[in-house]
C-alpha positions as CSV (number, residue, x, y, z in Angstrom):
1,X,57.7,89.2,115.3
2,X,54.7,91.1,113.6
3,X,56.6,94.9,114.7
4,X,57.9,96.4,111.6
5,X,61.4,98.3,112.5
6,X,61.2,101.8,111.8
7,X,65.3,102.3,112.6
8,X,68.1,100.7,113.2
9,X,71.3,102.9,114.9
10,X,75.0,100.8,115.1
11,X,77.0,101.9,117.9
12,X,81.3,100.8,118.0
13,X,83.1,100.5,121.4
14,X,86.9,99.9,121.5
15,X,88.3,97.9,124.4
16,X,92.0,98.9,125.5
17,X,94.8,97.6,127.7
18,X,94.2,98.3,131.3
19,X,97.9,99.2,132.4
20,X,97.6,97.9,136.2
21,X,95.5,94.8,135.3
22,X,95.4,92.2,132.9
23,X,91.8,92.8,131.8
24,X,90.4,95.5,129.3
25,X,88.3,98.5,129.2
26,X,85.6,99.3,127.3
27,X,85.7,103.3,126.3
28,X,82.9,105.2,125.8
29,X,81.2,104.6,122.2
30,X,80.3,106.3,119.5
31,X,77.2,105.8,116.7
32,X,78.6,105.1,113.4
33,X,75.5,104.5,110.9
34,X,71.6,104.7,110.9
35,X,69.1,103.2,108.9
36,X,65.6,104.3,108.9
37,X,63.0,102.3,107.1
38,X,59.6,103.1,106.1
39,X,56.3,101.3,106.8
40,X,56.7,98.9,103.9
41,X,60.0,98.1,105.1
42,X,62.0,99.7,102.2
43,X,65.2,101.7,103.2
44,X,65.0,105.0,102.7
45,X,67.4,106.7,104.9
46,X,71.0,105.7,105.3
47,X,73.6,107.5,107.6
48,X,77.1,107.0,108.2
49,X,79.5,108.8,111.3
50,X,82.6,109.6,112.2
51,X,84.4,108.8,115.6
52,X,83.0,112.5,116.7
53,X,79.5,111.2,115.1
54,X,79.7,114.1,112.8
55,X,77.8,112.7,109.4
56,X,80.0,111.5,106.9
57,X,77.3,110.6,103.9
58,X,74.2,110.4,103.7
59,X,71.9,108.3,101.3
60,X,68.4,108.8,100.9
61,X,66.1,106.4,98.6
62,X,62.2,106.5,97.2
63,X,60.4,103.8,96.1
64,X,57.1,103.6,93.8
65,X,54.0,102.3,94.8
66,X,55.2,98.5,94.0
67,X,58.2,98.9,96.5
68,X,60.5,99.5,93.5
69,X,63.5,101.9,93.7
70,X,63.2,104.8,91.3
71,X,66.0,107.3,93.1
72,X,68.7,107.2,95.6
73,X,70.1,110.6,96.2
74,X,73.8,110.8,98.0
75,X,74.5,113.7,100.3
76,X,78.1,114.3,102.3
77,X,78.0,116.7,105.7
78,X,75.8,119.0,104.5
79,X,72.8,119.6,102.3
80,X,74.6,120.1,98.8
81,X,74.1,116.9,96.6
82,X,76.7,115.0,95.6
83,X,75.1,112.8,93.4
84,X,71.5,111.2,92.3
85,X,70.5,108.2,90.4
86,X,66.7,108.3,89.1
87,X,65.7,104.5,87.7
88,X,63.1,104.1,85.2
89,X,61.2,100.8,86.0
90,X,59.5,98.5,83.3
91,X,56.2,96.6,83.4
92,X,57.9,93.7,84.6
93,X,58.7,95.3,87.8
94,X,63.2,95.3,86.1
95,X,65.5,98.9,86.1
96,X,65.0,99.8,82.5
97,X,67.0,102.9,82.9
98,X,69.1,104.3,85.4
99,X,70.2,108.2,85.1
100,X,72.8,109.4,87.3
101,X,73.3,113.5,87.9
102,X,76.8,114.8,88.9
103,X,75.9,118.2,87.7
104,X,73.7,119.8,85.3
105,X,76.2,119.5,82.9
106,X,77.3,115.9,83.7
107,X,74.8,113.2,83.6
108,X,75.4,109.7,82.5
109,X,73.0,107.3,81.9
110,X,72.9,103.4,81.9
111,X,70.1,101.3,79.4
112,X,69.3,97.9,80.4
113,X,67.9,95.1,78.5
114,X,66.5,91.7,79.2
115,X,65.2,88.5,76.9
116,X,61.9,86.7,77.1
117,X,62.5,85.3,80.0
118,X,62.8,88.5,81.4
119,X,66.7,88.1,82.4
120,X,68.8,90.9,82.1
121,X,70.8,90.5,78.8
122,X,73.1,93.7,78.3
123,X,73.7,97.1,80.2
124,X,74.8,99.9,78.1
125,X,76.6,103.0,80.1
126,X,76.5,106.4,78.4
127,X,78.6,109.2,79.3
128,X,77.7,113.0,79.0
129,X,77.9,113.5,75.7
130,X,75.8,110.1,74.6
131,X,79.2,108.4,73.9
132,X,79.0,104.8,74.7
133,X,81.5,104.4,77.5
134,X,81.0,100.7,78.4
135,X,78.7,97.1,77.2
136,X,78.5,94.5,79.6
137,X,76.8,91.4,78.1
138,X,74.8,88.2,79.9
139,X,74.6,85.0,78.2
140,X,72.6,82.7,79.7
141,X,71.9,78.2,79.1
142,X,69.1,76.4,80.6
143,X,68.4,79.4,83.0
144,X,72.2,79.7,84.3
145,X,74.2,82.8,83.5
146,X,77.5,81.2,81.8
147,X,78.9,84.4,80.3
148,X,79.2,88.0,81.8
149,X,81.2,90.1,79.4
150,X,82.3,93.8,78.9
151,X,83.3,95.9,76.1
152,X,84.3,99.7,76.0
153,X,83.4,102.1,73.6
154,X,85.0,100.7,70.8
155,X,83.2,97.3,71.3
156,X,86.5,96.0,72.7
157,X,86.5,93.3,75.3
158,X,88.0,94.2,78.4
159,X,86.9,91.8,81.0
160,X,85.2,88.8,81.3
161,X,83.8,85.7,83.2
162,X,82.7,82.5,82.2
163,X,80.4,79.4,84.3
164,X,80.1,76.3,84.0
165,X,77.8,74.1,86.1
166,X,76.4,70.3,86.4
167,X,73.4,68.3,85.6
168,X,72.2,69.6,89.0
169,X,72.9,73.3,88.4
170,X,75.6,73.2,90.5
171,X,78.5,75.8,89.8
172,X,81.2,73.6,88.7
173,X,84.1,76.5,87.2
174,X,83.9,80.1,87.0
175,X,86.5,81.7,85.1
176,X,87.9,85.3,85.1
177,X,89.7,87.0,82.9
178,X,90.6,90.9,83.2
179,X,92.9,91.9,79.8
180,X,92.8,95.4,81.1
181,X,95.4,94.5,84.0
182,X,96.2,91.0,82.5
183,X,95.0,88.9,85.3
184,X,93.2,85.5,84.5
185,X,92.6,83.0,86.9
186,X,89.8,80.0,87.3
187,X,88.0,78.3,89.7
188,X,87.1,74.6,89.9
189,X,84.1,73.6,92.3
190,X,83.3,70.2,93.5
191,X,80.3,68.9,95.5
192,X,78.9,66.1,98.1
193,X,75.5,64.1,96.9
194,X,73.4,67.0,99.0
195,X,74.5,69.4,96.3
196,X,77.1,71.3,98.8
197,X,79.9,72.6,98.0
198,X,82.8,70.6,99.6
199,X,86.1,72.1,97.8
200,X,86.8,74.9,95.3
201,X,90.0,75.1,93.8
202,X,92.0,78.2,92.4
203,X,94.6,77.9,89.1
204,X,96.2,81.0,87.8
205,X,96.9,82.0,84.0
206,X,99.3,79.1,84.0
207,X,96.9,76.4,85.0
208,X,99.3,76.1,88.3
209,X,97.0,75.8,91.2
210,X,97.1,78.2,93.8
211,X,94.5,78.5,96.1
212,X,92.3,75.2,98.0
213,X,89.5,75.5,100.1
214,X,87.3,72.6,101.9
215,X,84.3,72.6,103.8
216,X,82.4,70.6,106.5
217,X,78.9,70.8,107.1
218,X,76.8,70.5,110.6
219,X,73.4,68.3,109.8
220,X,71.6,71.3,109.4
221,X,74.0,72.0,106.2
222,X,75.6,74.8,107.7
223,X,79.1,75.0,107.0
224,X,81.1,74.4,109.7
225,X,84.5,74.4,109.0
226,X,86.2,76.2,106.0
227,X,90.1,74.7,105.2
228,X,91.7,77.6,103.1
229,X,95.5,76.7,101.8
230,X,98.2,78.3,99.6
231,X,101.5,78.4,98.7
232,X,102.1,80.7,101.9
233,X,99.4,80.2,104.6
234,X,96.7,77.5,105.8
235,X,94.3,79.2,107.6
236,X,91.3,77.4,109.4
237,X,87.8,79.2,109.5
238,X,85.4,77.6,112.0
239,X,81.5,78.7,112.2
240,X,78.7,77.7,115.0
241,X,75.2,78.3,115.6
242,X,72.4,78.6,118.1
243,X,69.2,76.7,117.8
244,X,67.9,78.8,115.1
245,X,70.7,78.4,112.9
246,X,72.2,82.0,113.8
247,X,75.6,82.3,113.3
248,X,76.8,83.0,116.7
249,X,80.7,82.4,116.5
250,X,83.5,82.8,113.5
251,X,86.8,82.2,114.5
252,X,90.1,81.8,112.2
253,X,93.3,79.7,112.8
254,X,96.5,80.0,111.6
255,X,98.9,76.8,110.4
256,X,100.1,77.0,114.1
257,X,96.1,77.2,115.7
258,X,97.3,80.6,116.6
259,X,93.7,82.8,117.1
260,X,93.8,85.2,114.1
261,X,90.5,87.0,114.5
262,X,87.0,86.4,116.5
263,X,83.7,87.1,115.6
264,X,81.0,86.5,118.2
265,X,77.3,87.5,117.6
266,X,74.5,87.4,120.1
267,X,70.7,88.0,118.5
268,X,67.4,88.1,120.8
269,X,64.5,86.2,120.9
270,X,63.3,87.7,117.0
271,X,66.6,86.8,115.8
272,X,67.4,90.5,115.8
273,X,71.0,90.8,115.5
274,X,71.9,92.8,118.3
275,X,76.0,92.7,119.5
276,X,79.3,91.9,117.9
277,X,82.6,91.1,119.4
278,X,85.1,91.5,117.2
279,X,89.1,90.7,118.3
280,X,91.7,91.0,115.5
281,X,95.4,89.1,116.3
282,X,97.9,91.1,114.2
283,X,100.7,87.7,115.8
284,X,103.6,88.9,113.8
285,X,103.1,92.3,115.0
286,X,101.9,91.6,118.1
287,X,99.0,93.7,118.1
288,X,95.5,92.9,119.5
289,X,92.5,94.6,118.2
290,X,89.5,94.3,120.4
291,X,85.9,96.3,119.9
292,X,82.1,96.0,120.0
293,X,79.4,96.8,117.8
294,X,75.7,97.4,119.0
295,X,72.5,97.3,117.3
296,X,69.7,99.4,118.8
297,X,66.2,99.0,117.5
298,X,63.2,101.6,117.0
299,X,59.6,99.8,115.6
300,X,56.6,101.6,114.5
């Protein structure tokens, strides 16, 4: 498709009970976002509703002349700003600083810094008053990030996650480890000999494992089927695909193959994602959620 797409306006339709039939009808819908785009295809124009389609937010972004973002400016249902980030951009193309305006009196800013292999290495926030308020440090081996830390003002860790990988750069562990609200847990990965992921499993602070998930792969080395267990539930997560590998259908399973939700997606000929039917089960409740989402184009 050589149009570029100038806008792109999502539309949500509920269905509901029909009380003399067993079908459903679809109400009348409503637009809930718009995205415009310029002619470089950047966003710069982002829109959210309500149900009456009254604006909710509003986010509008500039770009320099290499197509990098250097503000974002959010606005709520009317003109007054609510806030604005400016980003300073570097030679090589990275955010070296991003300012962000609350008021005139409160502005915050963030410093970034990378290596020599131009990877970002730290990000320092400052508050209002040029306090540090927050470090977060990247560590990196053999081009693999194996440690994202953060420290507060006092150079104090407070959070932090740690990878691990394989000869093949596969992600073999992550680890997380929040000593703010004393929650640590860690993920162990494993792989087939085509470098996909076929389990992952979950351990809390006690090494006790919580959490398994398996996948199955079509030839096309989609994923399939996703397995997830715990202690509680074993839910099933199945995927397919048209011809050009679109995701066309998600459905979810309970222990009992009890339908818990429904995704369906139809795209046109461009792969333009254009419809979603969505239907929620709420079994223990015996609730049944059922809407639509449309996509409507607009190309210069």
């Amino acid at each position: 498709m050589n149009k570029k797409i100038k806008s792109i306006t999502a539309f949500h339709f509920d269905y509901i009970p029909h009380e003399e039939a067993e079908e459903e009808i679809q109400i009348e819908g409503y637009k809930t976002a718009l995205e415009e785009f310029d002619n470089s295809s950047n966003l710069v124009k982002e829109i959210t509703f309500d149900e009456n389609e009254n604006i909710e937010q509003v986010y509008v972004y500039k770009y320099n002349e290499n197509g990098k973002p250097i503000e974002e400016i959010l606005y709520y249902d009317s003109d007054e700003v609510v806030n604005r980030k400016t980003y300073k951009i570097n030679g090589n193309g990275n955010i070296e600083k991003e300012t962000i305006f609350y008021s005139e009196e409160e502005i915050d800013t963030i410093a970034f810094n990378y290596n020599e292999e131009n990877q970002l290495t730290e990000k320092v926030h400052y508050n209002s008053d040029n306090e540090i308020e927050t470090i977060e440090k990247y560590v990196y081996l053999n081009n693999n990030l194996i440690e994202n830390s953060m420290y507060d003002g006092d150079n104090k860790l407070t959070f932090q996650k740690l990878f691990k990988y394989d000869e093949k750069n596969n992600e073999i562990e992550f680890e997380s480890n929040d000593l703010i609200e004393n929650i640590k847990f860690r993920k162990e990965y494993d792989y087939d000999d085509e470098g996909r992921r076929i389990e992952s499993l979950t351990y809390n602070a006690k090494e006790q494992l919580i959490e398994k998930s398996n996948y199955e792969y079509n030839k096309g080395n989609k994923a399939i089927q996703i397995i997830e267990e715990t202690a509680f539930k074993k839910n099933t997560i199945k995927f397919s695909y048209d011809e050009r590998e679109n995701m066309i259908c998600q459905e979810e399973y309970n222990k009992n193959n009890e339908l818990i939700s429904s995704i369906k997606r139809v795209y046109d000929e461009n792969n333009l994602h254009l419809e979603t039917d969505v239907i929620i089960n709420k079994i223990k409740e015996g609730i049944t959620q059922h809407y639509l989402t449309k996509n409507e184009y607009e190309f210069y």
